[in-house]
N, C-alpha and C positions, 0 to 999 in steps of 0.2 A: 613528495609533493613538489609541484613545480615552484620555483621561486618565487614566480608571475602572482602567482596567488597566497597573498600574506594573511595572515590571522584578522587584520586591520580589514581588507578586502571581504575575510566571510563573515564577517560581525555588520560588514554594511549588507551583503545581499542576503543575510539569516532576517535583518533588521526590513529589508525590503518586502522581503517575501512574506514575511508575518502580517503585514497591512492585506494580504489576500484572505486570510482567515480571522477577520474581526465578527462574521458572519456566521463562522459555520457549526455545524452539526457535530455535538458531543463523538459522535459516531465516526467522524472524521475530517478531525480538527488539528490546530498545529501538534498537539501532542502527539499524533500520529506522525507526524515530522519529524519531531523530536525523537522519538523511537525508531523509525526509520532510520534516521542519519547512524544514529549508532549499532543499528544491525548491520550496514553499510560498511561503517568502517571496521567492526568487528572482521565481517565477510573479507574485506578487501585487504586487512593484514592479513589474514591468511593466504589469501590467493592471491597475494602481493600485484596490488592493483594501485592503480593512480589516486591516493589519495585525496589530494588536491582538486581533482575532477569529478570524484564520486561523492567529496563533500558537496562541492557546490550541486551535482546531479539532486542527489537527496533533497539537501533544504527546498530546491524552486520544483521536485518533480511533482508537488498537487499543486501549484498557482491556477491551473489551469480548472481546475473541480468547481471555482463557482461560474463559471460561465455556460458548464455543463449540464449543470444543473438548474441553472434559469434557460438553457434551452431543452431539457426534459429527457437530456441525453444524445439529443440529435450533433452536438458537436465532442469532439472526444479531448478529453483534457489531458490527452498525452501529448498530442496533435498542437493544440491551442497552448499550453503551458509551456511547448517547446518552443513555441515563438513567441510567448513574451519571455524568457529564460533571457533569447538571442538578444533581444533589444535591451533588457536590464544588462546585462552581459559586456553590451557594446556600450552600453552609456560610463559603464565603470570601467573603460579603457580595456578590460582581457582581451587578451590575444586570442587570432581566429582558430589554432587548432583546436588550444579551451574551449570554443563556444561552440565550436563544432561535436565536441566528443562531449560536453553536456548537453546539451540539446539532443542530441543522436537517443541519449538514454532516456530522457524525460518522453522523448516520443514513441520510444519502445517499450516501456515500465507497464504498460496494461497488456502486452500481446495479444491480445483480441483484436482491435482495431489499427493498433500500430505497426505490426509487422514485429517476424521475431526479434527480440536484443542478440548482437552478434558480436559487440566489443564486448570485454570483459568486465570493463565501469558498470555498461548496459547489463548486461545478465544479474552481475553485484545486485545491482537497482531493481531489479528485475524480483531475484530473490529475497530480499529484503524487506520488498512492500510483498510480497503474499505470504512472508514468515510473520508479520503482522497482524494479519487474519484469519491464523490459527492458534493451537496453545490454549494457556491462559487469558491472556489478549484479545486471543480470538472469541473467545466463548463470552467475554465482557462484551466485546464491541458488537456480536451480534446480537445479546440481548438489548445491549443499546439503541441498536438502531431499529427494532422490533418496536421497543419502548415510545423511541421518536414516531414512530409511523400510527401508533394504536394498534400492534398485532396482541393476539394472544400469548400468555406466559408460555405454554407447552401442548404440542399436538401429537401424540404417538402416533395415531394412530392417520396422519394425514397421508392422502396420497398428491405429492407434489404436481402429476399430469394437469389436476383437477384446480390447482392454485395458480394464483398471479402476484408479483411482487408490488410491493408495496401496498399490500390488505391485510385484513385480519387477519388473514390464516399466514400471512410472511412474517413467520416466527423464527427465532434464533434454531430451532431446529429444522428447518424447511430450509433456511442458507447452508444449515452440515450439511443435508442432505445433497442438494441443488451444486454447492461448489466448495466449502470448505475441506470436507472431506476428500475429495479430488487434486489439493495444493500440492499436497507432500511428492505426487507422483512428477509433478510443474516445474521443477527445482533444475536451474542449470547452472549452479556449482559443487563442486566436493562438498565445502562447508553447508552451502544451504541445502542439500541433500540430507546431512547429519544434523541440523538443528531442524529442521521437517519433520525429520522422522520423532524424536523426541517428543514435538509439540504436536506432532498428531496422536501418538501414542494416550495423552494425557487427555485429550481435545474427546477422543474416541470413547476412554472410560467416564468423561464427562456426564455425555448425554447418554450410554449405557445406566450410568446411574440415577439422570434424572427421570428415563424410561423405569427404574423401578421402582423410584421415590414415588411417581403418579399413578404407577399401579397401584401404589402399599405396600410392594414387595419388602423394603426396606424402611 
């Protein structure tokens, strides 16, 4: 960890960054942070990564999520949470490489919009927040956020073509279906390669068995 950034330093921007989720969604809230950070450093001892950098990535990489979603998605909160990252960053004195290679990762953590993560912090961050979204974890947070929206408990028998997210039918199995299932293959480290494959393993016999819970088979 760099020296520049002391325990005292990530207790102020953990402290900062939490005032952006006084608002949010059980489904993806600071405790997603919270867990994140520590898949993070988990990952980044192993693939002996900049600690100090992937701490601070972690804590501020969702600041950006509520702004995203009061514009309905149209702005990307990799994008938008990388520049307020920069500016809390700058106001607390860090140094510009720090705020460069945090920022760099907050802006690449969704790869869809952001462009691939190609430091090593970034991929960390990268893998981290979609080891989150599967597993155990995963299969809470997607009945979660099923629960938030008013979807249905369970649909076998749906065909996803025929669906739209955020309705009834965007059920925690229509997200396996649609993208959770898909994470494990997403994975750009050693580590997050091998704690993927684990938590999809478990993810997969999941909803196997609530497909036969709904049958009756079980």
């Amino acid at each position: 960890m760099s020296p520049a950034i002391t325990p005292a330093l990530v207790s102020q921007i953990r402290e900062e960054a939490g005032a952006y989720f006084r608002s949010a969604r059980g489904s993806h809230d600071w405790d997603h942070t919270e867990r994140v950070t520590r898949l993070s450093l988990k990952i980044g001892r192993k693939e002996k990564a900049d600690l100090g950098v992937l701490k601070l990535a972690a804590i501020l990489h969702d600041i950006g999520r509520e702004e995203e979603d009061r514009s309905h998605g149209r702005i990307c909160h990799g994008r938008s949470g990388a520049a307020l990252a920069k500016k809390i960053l700058e106001r607390h004195g860090c140094d510009p490489v720090t705020i460069r290679a945090v920022a760099e990762a907050i802006r690449t953590h969704r790869f869809r919009r952001g462009g691939a993560p190609k430091t090593l912090e970034a991929r960390i961050l990268f893998d981290a927040d979609k080891l989150d979204s599967i597993g155990a974890v995963g299969v809470g947070r997607a009945f979660l956020f099923a629960g938030e929206i008013g979807a249905r408990l369970h649909d076998k028998a749906i065909d996803i073509s025929k669906t739209k997210p955020y309705t009834r039918e965007d059920t925690a199995y229509r997200e396996y279906l649609v993208k959770l299932s898909r994470v494990r293959d997403r994975m750009t480290t050693r580590e997050g390669r091998r704690m993927a494959a684990e938590r999809h393993r478990f993810m997969a016999a999941f909803f196997d068995r609530l497909n036969k819970e709904t049958d009756g088979v079980l």
